[in-house]
N, CA, C and O atoms as a MOPAC input file, in Angstrom:
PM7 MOZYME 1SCF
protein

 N     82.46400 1    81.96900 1   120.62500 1
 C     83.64200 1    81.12400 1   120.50100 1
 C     84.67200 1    81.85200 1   119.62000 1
 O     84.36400 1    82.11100 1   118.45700 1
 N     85.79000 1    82.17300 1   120.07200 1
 C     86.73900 1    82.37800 1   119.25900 1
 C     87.71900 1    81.60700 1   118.00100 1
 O     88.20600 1    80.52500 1   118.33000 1
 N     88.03000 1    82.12300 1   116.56500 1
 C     88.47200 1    81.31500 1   116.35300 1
 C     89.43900 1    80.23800 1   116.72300 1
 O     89.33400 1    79.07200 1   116.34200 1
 N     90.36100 1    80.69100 1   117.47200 1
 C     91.28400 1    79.88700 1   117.95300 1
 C     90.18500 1    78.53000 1   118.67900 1
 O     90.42300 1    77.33900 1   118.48200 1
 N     89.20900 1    78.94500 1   119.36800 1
 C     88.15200 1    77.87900 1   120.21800 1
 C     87.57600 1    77.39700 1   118.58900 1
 O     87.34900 1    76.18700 1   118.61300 1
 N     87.42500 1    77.71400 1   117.87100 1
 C     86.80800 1    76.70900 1   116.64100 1
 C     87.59200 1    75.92300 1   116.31700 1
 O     87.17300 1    74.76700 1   116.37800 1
 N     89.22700 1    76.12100 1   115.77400 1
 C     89.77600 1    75.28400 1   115.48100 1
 C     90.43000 1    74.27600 1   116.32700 1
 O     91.05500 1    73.34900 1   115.81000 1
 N     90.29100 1    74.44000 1   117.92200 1
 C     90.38800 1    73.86700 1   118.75600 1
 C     89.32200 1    72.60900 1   118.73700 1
 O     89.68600 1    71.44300 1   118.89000 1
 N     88.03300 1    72.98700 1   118.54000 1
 C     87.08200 1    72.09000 1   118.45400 1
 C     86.81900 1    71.18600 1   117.01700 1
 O     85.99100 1    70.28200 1   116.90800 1
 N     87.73500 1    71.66800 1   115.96100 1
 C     87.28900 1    70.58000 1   114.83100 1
 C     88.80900 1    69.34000 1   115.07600 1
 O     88.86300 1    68.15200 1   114.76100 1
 N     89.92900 1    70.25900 1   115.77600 1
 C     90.96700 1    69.45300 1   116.44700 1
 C     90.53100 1    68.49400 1   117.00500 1
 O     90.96500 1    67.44000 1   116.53900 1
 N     89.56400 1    68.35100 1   118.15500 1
 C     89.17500 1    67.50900 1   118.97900 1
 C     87.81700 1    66.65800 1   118.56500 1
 O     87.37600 1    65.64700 1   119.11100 1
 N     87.40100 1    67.23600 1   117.65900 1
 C     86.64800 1    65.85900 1   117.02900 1
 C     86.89000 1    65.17800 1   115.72900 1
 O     86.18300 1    64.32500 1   115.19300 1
 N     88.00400 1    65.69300 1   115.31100 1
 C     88.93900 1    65.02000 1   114.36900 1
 C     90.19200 1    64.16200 1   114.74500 1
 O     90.78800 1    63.46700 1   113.92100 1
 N     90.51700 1    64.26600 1   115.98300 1
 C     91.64200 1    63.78900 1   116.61900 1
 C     92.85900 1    64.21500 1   116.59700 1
 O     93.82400 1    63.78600 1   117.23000 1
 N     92.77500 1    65.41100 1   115.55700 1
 C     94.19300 1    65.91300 1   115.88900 1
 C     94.68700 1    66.51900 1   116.73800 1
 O     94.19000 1    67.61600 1   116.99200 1
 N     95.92500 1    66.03100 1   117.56100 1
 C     96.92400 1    66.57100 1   118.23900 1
 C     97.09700 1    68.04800 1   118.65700 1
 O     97.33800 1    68.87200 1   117.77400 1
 N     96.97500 1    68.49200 1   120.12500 1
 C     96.59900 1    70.13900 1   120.67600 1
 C     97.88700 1    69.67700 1   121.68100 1
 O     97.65200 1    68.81900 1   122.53300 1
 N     99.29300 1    70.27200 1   121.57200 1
 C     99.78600 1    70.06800 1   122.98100 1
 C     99.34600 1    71.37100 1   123.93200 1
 O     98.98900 1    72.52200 1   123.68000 1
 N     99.54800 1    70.62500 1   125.10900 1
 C     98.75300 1    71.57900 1   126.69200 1
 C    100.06500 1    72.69800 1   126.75600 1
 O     99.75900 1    73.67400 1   127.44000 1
 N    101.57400 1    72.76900 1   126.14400 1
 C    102.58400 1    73.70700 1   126.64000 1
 C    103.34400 1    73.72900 1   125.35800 1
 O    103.27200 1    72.68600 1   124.70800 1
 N    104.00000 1    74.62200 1   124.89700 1
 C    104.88300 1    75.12100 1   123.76300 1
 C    105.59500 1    74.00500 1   123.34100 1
 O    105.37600 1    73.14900 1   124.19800 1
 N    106.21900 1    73.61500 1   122.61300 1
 C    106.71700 1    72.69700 1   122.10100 1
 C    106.70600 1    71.90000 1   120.62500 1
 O    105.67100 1    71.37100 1   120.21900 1
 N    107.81300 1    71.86900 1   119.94900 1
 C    107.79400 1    71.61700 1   118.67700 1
 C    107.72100 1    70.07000 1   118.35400 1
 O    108.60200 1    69.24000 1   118.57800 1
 N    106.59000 1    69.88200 1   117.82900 1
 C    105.81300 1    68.45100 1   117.48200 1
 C    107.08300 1    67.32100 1   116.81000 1
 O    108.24700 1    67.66900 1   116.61400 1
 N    106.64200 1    66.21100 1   116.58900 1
 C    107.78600 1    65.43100 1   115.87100 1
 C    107.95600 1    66.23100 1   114.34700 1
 O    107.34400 1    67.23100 1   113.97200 1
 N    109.09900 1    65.36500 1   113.53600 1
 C    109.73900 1    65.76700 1   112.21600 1
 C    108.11900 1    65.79000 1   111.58900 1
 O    107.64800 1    66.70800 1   110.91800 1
 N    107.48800 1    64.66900 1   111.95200 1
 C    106.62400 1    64.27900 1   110.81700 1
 C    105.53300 1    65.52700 1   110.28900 1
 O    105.38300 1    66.09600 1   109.20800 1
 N    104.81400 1    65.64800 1   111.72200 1
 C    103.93200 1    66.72100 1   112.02100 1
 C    104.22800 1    67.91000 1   111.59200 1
 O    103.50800 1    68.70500 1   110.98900 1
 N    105.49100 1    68.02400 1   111.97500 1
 C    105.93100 1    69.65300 1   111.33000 1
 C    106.06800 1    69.98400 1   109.90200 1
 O    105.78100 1    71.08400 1   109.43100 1
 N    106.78100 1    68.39800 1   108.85000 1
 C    106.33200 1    68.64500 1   107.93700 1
 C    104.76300 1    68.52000 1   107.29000 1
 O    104.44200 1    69.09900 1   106.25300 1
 N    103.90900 1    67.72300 1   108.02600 1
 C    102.57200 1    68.37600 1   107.62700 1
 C    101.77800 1    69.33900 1   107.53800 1
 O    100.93400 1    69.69400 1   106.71500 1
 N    102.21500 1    69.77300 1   108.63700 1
 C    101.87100 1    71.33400 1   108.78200 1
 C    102.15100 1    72.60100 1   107.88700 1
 O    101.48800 1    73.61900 1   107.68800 1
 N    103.43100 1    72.14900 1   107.40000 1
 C    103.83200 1    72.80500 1   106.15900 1
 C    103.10700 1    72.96800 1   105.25500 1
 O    102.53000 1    73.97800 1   104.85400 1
 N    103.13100 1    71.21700 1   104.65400 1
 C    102.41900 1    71.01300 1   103.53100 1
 C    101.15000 1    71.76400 1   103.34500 1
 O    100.67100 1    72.12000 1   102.26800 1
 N    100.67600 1    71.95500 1   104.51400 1
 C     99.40400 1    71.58100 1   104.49300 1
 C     99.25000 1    73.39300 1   104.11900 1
 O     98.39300 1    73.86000 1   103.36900 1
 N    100.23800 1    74.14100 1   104.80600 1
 C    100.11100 1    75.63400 1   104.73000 1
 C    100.45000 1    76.45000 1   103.20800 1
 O    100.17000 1    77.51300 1   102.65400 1
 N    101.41400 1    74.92400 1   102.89200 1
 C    101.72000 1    75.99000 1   100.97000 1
 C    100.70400 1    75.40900 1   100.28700 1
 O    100.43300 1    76.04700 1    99.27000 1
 N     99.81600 1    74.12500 1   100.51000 1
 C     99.22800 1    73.88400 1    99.60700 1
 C     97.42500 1    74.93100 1    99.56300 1
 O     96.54300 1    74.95200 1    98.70400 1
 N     97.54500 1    75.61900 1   100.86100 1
 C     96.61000 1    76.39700 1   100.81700 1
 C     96.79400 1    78.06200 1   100.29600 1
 O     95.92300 1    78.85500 1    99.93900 1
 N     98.52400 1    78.26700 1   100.42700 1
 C     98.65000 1    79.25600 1    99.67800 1
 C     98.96800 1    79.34100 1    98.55500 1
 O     99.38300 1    80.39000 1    98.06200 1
 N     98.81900 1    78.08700 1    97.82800 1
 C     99.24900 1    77.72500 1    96.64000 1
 C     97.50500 1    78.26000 1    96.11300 1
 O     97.27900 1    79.01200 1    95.16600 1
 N     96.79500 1    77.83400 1    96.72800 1
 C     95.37800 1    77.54000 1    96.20200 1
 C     94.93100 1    79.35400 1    96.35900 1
 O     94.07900 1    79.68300 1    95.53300 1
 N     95.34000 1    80.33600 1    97.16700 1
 C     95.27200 1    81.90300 1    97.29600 1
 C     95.56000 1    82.48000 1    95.96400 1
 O     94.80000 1    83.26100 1    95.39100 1
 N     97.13200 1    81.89900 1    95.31400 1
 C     97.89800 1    81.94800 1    94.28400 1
 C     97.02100 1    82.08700 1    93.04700 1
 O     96.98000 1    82.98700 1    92.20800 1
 N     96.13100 1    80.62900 1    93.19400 1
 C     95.47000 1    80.31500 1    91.88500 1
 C     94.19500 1    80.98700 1    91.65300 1
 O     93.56000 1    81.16900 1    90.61400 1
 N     93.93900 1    81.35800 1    93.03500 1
 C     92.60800 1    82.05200 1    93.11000 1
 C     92.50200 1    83.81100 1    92.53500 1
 O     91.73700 1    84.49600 1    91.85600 1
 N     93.75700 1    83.97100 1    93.27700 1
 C     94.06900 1    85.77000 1    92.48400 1
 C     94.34900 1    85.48500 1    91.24000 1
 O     93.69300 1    86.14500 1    90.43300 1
 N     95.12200 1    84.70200 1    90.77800 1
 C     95.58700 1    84.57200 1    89.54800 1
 C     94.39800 1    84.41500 1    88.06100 1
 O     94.58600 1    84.67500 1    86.87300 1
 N     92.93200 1    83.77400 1    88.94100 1
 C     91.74100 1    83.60300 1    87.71400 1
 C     90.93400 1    84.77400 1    88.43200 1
 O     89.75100 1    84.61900 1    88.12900 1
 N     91.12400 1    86.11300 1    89.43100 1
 C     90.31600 1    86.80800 1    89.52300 1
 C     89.19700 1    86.15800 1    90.32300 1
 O     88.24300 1    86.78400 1    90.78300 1
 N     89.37700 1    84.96000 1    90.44000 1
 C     88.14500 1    84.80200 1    92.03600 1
 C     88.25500 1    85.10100 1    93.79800 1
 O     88.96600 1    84.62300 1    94.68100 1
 N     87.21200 1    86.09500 1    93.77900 1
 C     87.19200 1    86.74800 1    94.67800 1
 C     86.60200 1    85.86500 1    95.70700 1
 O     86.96900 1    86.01200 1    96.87300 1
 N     85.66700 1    84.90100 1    95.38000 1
 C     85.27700 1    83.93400 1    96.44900 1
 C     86.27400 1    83.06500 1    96.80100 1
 O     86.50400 1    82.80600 1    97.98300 1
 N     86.91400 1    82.56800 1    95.85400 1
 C     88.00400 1    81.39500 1    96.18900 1
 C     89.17700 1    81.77900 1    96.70600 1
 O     90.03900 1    80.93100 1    96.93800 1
 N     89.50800 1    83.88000 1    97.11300 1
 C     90.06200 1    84.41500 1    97.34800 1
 C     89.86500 1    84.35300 1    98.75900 1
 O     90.82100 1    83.82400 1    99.32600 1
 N     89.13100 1    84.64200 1    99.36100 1
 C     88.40100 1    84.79300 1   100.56100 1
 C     88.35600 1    83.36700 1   100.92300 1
 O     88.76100 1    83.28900 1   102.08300 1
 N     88.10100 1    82.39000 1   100.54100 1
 C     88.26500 1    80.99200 1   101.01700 1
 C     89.23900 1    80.68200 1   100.99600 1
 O     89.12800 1    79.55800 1   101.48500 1
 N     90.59300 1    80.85900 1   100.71200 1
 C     91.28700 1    80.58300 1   100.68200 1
 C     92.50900 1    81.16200 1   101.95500 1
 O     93.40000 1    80.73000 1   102.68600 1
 N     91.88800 1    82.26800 1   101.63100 1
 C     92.52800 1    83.51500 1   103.23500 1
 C     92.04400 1    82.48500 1   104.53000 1
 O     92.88700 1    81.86400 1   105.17700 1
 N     90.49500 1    82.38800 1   104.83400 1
 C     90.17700 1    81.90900 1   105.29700 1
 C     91.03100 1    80.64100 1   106.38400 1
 O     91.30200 1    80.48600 1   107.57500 1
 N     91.25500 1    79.72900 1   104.69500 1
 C     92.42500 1    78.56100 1   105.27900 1
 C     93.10800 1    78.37800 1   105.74400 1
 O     93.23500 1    77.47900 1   106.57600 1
 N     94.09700 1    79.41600 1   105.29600 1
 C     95.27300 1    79.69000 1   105.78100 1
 C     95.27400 1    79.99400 1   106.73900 1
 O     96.09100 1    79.42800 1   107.46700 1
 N     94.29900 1    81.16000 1   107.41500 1
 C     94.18700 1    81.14000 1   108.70000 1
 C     94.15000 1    79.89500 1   109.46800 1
 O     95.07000 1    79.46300 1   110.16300 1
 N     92.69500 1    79.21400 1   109.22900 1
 C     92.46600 1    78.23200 1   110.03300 1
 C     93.59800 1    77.52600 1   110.19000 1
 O     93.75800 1    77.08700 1   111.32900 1
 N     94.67000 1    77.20900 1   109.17800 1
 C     95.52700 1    76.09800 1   108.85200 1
 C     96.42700 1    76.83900 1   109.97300 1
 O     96.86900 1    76.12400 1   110.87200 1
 N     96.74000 1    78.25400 1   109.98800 1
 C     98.11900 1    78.70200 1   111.25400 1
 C     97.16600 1    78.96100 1   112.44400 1
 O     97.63500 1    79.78200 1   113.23200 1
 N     96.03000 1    78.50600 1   112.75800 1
 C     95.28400 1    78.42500 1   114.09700 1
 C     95.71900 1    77.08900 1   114.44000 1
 O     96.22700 1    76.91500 1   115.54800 1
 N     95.55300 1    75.88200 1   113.43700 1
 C     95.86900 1    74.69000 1   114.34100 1
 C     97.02400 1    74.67300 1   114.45300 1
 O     97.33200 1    74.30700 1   115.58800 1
 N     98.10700 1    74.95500 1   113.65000 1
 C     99.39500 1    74.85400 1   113.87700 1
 C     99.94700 1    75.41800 1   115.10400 1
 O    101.00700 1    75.10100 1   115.64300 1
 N     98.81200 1    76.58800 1   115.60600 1
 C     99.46000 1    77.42100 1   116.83200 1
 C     99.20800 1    76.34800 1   117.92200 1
 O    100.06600 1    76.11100 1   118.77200 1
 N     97.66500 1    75.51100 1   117.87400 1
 C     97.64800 1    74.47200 1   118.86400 1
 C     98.38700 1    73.07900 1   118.82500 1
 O     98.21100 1    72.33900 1   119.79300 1
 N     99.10500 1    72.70600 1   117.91300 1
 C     99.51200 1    71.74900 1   117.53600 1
 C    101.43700 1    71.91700 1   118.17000 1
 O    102.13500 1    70.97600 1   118.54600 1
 N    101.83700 1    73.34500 1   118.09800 1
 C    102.93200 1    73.65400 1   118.94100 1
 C    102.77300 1    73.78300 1   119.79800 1
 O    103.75500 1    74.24000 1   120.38300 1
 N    101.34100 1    73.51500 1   120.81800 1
 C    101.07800 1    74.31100 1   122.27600 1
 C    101.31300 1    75.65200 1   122.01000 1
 O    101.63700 1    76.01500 1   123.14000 1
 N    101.38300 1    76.69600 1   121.28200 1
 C    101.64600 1    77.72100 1   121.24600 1
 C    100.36900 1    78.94100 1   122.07100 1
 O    100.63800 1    80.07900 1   122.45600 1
 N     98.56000 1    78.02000 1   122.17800 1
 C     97.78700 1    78.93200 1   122.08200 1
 C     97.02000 1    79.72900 1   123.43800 1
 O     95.89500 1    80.22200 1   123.35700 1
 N     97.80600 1    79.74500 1   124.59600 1
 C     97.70800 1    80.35200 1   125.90000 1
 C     99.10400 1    81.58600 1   125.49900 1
 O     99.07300 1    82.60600 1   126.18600 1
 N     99.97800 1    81.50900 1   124.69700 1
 C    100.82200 1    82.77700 1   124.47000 1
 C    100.47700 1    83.47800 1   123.11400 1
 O    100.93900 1    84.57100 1   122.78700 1
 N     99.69300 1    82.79700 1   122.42800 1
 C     99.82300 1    83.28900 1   121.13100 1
 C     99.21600 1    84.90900 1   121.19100 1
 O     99.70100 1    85.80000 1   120.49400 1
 N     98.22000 1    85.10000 1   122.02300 1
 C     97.84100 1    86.52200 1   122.05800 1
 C     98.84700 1    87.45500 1   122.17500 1
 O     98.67200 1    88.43200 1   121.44700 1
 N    100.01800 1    87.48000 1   122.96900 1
 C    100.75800 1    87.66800 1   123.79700 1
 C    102.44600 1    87.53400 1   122.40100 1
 O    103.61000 1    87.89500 1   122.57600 1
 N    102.06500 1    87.15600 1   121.69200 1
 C    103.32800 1    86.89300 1   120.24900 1
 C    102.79800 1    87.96400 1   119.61000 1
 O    103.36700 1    89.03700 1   119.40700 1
 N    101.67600 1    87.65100 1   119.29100 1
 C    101.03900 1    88.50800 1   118.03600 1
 C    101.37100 1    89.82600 1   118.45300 1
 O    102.05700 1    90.57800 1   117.75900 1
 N    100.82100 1    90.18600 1   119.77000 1
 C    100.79300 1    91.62500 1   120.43800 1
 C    102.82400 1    92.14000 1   120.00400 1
 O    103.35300 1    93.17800 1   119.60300 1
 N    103.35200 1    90.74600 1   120.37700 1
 C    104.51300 1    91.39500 1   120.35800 1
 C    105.26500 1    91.79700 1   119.06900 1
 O    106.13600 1    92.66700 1   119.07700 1
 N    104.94900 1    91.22900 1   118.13500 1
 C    105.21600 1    91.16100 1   116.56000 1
 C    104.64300 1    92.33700 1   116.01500 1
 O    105.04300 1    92.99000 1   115.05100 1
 N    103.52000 1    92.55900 1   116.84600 1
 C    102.89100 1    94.32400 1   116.06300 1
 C    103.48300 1    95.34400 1   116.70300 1
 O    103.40100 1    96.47600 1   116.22400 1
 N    104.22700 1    95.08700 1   117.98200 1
 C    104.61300 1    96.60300 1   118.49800 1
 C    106.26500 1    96.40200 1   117.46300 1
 O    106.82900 1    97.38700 1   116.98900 1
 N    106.75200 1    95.09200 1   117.30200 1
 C    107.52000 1    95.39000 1   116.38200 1
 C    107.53000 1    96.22700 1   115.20400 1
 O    108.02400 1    97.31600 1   114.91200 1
 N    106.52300 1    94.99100 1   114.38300 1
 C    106.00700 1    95.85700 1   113.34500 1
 C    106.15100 1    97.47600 1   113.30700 1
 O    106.75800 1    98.20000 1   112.51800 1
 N    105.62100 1    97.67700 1   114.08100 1
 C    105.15400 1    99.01700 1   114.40800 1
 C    106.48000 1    99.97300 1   114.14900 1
 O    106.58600 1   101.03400 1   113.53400 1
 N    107.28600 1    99.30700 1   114.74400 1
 C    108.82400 1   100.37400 1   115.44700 1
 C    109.33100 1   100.13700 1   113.73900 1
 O    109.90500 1   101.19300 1   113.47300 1
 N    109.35900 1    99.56500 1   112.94200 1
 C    109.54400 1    99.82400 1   111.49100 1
 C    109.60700 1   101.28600 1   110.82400 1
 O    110.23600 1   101.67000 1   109.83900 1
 N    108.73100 1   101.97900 1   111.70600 1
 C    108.48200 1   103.39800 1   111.31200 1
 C    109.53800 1   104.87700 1   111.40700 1
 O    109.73600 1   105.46800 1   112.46900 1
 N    109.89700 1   105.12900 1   110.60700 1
 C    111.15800 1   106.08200 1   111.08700 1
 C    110.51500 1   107.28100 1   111.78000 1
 O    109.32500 1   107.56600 1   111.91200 1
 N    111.71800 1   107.96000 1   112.22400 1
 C    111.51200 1   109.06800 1   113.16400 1
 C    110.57900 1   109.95400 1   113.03900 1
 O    110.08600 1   110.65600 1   113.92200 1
 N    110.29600 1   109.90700 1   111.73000 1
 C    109.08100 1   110.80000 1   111.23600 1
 C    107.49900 1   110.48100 1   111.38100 1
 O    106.47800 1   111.13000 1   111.15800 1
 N    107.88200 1   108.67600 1   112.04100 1
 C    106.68700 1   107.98900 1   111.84300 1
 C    105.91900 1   107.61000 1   110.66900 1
 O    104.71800 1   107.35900 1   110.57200 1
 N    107.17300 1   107.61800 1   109.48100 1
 C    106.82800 1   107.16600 1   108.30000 1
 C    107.22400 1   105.52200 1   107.61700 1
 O    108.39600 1   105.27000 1   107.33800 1
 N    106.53800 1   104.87500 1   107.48200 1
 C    107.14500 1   103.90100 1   106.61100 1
 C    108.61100 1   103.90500 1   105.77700 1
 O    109.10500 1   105.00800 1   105.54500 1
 N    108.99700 1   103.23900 1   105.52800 1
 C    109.98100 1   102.84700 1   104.59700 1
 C    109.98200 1   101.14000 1   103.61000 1
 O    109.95700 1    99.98300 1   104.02800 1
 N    110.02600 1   101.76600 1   102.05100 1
 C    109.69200 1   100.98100 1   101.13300 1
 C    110.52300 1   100.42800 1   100.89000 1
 O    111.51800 1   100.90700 1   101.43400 1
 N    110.85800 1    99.05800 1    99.95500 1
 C    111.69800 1    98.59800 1    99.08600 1
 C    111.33200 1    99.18600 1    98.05000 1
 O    110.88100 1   100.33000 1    98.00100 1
 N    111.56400 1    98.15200 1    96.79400 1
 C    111.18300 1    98.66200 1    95.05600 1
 C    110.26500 1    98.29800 1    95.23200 1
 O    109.36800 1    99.12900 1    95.09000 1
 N    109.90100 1    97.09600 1    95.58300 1
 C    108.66100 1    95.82700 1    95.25800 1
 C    107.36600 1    96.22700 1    95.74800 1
 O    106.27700 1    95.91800 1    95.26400 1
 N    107.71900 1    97.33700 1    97.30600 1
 C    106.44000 1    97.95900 1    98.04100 1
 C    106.68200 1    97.28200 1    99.19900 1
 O    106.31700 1    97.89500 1   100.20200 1
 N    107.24000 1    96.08800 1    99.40700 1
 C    107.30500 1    95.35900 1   101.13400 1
 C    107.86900 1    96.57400 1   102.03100 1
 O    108.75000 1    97.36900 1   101.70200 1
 N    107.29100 1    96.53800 1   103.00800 1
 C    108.04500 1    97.79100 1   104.54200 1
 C    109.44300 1    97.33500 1   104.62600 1
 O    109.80400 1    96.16700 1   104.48900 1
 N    110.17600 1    98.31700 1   104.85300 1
 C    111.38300 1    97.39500 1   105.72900 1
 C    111.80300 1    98.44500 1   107.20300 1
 O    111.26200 1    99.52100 1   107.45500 1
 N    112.59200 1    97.96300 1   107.79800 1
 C    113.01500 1    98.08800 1   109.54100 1
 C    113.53700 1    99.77600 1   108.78900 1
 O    114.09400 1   100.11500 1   107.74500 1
 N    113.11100 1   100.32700 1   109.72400 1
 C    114.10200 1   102.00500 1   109.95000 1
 C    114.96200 1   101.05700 1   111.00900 1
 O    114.91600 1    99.88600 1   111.38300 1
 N    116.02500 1   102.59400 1   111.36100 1
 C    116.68900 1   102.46100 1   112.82100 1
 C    116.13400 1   102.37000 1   114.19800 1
 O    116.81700 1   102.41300 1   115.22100 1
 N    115.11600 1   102.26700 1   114.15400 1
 C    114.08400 1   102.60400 1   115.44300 1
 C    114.01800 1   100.94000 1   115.66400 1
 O    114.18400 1   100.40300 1   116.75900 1
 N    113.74300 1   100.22600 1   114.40000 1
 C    113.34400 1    99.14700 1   114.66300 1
 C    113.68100 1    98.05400 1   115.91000 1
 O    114.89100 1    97.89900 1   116.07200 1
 N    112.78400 1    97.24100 1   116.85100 1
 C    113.15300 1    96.65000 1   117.59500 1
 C    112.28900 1    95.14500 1   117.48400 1
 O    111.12200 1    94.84100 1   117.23800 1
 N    113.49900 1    94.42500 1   117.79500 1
 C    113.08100 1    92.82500 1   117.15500 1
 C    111.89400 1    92.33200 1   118.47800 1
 O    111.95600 1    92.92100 1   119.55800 1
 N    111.21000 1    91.60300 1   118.33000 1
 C    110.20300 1    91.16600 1   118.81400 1
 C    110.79300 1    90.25200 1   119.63600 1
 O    111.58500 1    89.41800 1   119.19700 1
 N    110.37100 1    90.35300 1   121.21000 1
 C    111.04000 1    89.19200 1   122.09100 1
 C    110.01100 1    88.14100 1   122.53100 1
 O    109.15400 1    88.18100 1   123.41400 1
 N    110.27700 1    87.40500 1   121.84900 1
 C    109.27800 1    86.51900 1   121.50800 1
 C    109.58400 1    85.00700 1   122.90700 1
 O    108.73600 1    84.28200 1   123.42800 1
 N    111.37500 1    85.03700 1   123.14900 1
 C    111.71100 1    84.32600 1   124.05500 1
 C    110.98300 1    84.75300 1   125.80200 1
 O    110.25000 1    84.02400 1   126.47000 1
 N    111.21400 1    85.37900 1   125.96700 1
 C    110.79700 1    86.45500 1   126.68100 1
 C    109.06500 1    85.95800 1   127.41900 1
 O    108.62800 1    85.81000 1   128.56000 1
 N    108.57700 1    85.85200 1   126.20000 1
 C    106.86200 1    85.69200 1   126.06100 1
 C    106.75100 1    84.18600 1   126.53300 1
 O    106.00100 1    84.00100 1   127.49100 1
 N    107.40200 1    83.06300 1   125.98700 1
 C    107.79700 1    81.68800 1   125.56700 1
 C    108.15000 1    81.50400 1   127.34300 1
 O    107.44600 1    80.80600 1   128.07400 1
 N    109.21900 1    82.18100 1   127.76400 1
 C    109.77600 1    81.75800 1   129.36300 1
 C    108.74300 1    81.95800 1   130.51600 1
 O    108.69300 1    81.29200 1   131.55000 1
 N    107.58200 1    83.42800 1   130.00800 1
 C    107.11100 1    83.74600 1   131.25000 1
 C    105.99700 1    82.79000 1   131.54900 1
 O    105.39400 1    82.86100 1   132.62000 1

């Protein structure tokens, strides 16, 4: 079973909401979904912050699970393979001509000129 099929299945015996096609849920839902995503990276936060490596890893964990249901909860999860794929060849094109990264101060990557935005509409229409 894949994760996406796990969190599909605690969806369906919990009752929460899987739409069958893409589509952005009511106001309400979307702000739960939120909530529900800072209060688990809030809990990542607290976990690096006392040096626990278990509560580190449980916490990664969550977050995942928490943007697995959210992917079924937008209908997102018959394209989501198909986003991700497209977000990494983005990613990817970040790399300058040399095929090197490029830093800020902080260490985050940022876009060379090569860079090409992820067509994510594209994925969404077909």
């Amino acid at each position: 079973m894949t994760e996406l099929e796990k969190v599909n299945q605690f969806h369906d015996a919990f009752g929460v909401n899987v739409e069958q096609t893409p589509k952005i849920p009511g106001r309400e839902r979307c702000e739960l979904r939120q909530n529900i995503i800072q209060e688990e990276v809030d809990e990542l936060k607290a976990a690096w912050e006392s040096g626990d490596l278990v509560e580190v890893a449980d916490a990664l964990a969550d977050i995942h699970y928490v943007l697995m249901g959210t992917v079924l909860e937008f209908g997102l999860q018959d394209k989501y393979p198909d986003i991700f794929s497209e977000v990494h060849k983005s990613n990817m094109s970040k790399l300058d001509a040399d095929g090197k990264p490029l830093y800020r101060e902080d260490g985050k990557v940022i876009k060379s000129d090569l860079f090409n935005a992820p067509d994510i509409e594209k994925i969404l229409k077909g």
